[in-house]
N, C-alpha and C positions, 0 to 999 in steps of 0.2 A: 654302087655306081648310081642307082637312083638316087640315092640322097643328095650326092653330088651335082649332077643334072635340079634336081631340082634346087638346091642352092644356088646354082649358078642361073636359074633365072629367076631369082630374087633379086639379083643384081643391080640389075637396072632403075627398078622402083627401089632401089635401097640409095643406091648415088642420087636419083631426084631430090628424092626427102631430105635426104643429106643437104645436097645442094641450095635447096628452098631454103632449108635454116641459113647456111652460111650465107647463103645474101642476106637475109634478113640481117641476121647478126651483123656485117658487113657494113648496110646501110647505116643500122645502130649506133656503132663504133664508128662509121663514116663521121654523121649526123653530131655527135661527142665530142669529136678530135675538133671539129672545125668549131662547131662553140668553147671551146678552151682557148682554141687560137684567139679568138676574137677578146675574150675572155686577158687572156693573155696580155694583148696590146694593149687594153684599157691599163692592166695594172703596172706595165710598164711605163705608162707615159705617167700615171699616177709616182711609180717609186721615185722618178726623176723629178718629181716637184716636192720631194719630202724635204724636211725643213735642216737635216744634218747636211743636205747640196749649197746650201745659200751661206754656209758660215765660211766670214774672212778669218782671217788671223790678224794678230798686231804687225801693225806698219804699212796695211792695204789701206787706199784712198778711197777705197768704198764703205760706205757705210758699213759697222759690224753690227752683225746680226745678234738678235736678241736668243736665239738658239744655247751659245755656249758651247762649253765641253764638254760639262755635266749633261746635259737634256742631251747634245748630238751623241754621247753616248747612250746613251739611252735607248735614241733613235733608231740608230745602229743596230744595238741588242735585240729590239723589238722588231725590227726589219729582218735581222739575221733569222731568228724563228719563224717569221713567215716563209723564210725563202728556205729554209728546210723543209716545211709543209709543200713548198709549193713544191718541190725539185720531186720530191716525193709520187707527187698525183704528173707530172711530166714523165717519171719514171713509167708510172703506171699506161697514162697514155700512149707513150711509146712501144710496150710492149703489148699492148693492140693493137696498135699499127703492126708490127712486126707479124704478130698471129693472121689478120685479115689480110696483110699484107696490103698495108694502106700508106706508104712512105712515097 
């Protein structure tokens, strides 16, 4: 019964400590997610001007693009592997958010 009693007031300084990290870590991950974000919208406004967006096909009246099939695939391919990478580290962030409970 002693050990118990005195376990139990450990308690309190034990949920603090606890509690200090998890803000900390909290902030951290806060501090993370929102530079991603930001992060994020650059590279979207970026993927939207890649150069496989700009190609016509035959019979359009706009000028065609010096792009092609070949390079816009390419394009693609190269684009597709980043966007793997990225969906990846998204994954990741999110399940920090989830954990801190930062959604």
């Amino acid at each position: 019964k002693e050990s118990w009693n005195l376990l139990k007031s450990l308690v309190p300084d034990t949920i603090e400590r606890i509690s200090e990290v998890d803000d900390f870590w909290r902030e951290k991950v806060r501090f993370k997610v929102e530079a991603y974000e930001k992060e994020l919208e650059e590279k979207h406004e970026k993927f939207h001007k890649l150069s496989f967006w700009s190609y016509y096909g035959q019979g359009m009246t706009e000028e065609i693009s010096t792009t092609g099939v070949e390079a816009a695939n390419e394009a693609i391919e190269t684009t597709e592997a980043k966007l793997e990478f990225e969906k990846k580290i998204l994954e990741e962030n999110a399940h920090l958010c989830g954990i801190f409970e930062l959604e």
